[in-house]
C-alpha positions as CSV (number, residue, x, y, z in Angstrom):
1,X,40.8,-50.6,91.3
2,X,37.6,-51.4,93.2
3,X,38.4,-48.8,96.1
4,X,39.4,-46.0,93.4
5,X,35.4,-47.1,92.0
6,X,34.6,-46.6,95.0
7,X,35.5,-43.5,95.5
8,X,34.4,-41.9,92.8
9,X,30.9,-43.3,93.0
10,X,31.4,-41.7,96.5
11,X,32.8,-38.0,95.3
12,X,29.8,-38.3,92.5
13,X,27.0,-38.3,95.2
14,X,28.8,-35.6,96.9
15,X,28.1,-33.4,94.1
16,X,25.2,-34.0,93.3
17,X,23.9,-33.0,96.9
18,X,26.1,-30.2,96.8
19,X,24.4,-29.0,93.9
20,X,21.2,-29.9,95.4
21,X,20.3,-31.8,92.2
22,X,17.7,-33.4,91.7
23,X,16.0,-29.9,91.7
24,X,12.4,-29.2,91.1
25,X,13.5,-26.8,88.0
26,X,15.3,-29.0,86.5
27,X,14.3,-32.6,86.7
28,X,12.3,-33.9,84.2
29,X,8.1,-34.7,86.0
30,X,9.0,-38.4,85.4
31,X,11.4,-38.3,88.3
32,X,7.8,-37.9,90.4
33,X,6.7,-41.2,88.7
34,X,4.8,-43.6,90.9
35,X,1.5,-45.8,91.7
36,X,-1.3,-44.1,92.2
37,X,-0.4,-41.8,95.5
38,X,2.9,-43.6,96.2
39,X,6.2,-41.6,94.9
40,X,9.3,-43.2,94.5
41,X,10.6,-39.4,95.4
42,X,7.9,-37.7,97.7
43,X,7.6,-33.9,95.7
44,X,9.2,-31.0,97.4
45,X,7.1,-27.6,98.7
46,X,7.0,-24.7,96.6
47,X,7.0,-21.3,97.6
48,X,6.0,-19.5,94.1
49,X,3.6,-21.3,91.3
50,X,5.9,-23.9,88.8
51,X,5.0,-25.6,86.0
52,X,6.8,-28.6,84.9
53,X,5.9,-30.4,82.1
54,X,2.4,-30.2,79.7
55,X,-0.6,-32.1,80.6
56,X,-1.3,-35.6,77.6
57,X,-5.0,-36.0,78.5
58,X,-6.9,-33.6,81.2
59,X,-9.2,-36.3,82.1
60,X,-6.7,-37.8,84.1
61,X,-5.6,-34.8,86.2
62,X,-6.2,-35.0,89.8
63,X,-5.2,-32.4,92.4
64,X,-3.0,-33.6,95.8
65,X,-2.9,-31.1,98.4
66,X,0.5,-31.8,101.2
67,X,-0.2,-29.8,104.7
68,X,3.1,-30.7,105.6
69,X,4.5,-28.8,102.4
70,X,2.0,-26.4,102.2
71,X,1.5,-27.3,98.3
72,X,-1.3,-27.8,95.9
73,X,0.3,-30.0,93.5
74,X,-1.4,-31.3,90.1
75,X,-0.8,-34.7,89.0
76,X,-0.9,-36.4,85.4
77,X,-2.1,-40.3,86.0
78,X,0.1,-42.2,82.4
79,X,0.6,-45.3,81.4
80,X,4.2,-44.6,82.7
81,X,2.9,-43.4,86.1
82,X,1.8,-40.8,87.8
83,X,3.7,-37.6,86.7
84,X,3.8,-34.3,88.3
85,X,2.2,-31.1,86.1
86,X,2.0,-28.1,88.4
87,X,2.5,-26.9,92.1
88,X,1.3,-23.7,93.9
89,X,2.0,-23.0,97.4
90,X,-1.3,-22.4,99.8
91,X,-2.4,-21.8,102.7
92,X,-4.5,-24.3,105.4
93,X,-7.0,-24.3,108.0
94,X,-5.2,-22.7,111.0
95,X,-5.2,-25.6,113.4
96,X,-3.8,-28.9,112.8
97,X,-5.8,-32.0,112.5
98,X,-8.7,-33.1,110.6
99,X,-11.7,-31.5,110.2
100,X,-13.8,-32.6,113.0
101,X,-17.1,-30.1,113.0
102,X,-18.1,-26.9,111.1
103,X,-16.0,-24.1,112.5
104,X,-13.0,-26.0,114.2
105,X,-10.8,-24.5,111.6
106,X,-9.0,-27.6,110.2
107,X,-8.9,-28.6,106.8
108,X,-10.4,-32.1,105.6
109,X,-8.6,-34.8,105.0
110,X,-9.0,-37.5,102.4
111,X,-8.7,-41.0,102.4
112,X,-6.7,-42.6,99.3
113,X,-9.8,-44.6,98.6
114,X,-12.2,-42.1,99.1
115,X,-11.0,-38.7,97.5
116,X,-13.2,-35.2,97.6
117,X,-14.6,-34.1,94.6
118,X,-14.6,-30.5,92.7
119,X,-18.6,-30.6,92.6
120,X,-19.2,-26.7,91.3
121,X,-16.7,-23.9,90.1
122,X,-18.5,-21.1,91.3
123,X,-17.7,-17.0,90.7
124,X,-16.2,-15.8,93.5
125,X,-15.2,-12.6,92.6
126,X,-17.7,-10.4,94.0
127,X,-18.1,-12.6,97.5
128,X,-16.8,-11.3,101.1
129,X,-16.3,-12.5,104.4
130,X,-16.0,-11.1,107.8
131,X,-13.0,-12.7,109.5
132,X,-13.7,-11.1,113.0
133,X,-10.4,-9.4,112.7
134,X,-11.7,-5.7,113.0
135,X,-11.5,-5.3,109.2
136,X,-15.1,-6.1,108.9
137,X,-16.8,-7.7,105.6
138,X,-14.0,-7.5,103.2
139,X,-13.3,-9.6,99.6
140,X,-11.4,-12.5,100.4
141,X,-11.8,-15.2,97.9
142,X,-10.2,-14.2,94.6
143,X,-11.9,-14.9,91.1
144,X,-13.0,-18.8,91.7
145,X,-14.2,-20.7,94.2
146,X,-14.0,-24.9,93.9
147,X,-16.2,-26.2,96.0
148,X,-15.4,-29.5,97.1
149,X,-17.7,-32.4,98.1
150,X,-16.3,-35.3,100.3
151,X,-16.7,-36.8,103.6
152,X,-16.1,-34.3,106.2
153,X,-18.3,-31.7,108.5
154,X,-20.1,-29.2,106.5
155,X,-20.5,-27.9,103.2
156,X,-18.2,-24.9,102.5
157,X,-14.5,-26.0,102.3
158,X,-13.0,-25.5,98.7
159,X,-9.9,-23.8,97.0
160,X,-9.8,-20.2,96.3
161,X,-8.6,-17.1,96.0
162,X,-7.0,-15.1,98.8
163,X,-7.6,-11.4,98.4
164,X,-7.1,-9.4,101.6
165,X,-4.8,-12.0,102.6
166,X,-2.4,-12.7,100.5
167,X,0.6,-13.1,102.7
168,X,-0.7,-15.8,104.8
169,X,0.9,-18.1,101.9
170,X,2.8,-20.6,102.4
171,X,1.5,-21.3,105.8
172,X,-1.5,-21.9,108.5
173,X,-4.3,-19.3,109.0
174,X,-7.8,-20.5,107.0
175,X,-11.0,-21.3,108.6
176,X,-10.3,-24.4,106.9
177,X,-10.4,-23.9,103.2
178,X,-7.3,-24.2,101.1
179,X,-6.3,-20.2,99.8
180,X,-3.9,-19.6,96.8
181,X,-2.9,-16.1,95.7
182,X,-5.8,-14.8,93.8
183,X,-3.3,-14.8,90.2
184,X,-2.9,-19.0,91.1
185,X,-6.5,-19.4,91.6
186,X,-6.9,-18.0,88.3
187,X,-4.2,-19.8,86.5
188,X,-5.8,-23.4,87.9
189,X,-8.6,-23.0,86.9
190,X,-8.2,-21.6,83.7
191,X,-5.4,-24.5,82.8
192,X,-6.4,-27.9,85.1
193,X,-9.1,-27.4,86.6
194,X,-12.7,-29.2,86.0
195,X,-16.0,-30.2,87.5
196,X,-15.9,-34.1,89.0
197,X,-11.9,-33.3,89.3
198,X,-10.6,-35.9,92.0
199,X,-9.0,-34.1,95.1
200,X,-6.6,-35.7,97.3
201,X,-5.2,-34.1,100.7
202,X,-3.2,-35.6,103.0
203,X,-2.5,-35.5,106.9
204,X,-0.6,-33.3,108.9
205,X,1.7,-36.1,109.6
């Protein structure tokens, strides 16, 4: 009797990797519950913009950016912990590392103790950048622009848009800001997004 347990507990597990479960789609957010930054089940990378569940009380969103998975994720902190709300997929500063000095091209990263801050939502619609590319002074920074304040070199890393280069997401290939497609950078902040918003990004390993 206890090997044919066993085995069934056995050929259950079997299926349920083989199915892949649990999957991001399907699993209820709570599966992501935790404390504070530590997840019992780290979330996977996304490569298109998923919701998962509504948000209970905004003022305890908070945003955690993975370089590893290339993901913007919003988090929910509830009595019952810390539950996942949204993930986009972005793109990163184009060399690995933290930022060490204006220009190095690395995006900053946080300490848990000591997260950045969204200090201004600014209108970036109309703004352009030359990326020395031979395309010259072009738009590149989608509808908003959240510019974040924190310990690191500088003054200009935030999230935005990424008009005129769109397909550089999921991956490496910033100056060292964190680009989402320019409809994601749109649905943030319309939906999440707020002024003294706590900002979490992690290391590349």
């Amino acid at each position: 009797m206890k090997m044919m347990m066993m085995l069934a507990l056995a050929l259950s597990v079997a299926l349920t990797t083989a199915k892949g479960l649990p999957s991001q789609t399907t699993t209820p957010a709570t599966w992501y519950s935790g404390v504070g930054l530590h997840f019992s089940t780290p979330p996977q990378p996304v490569a298109d913009r998923t919701e998962y569940t509504y948000v209970c009380n905004a003022d305890n969103l908070f945003i955690s950016i993975s370089k590893p998975r290339r993901t913007l994720y919003v988090f929910e902190r509830r009595c019952t912990g810390t539950t996942l709300i949204a993930a986009y997929p972005v793109c990163l500063g184009a060399n690995n590392g933290n930022k060490a000095r204006e220009g190095d091209m690395r995006t900053p990263e946080s300490a848990v103790c000591m997260p950045f801050t969204i200090c201004s939502i600014e209108d970036a619609s109309g703004w352009t950048h030359n990326f020395g590319d031979g395309r010259g002074s072009i738009p590149a920074y989608g509808s908003w622009f959240l510019r974040l304040r924190g310990n690191f070199p500088g003054s200009g890393i935030g999230i935005h848009g990424s008009t005129g280069n769109r397909y550089s997401i999921p991956g490496r290939g910033s100056e060292g800001c964190i680009r989402l497609r320019d409809e994601d950078i749109i649905h943030l902040r319309k939906n999440y997004v707020f002024v003294g918003m706590k900002v979490y990004i992690d290391s590349d390993v």
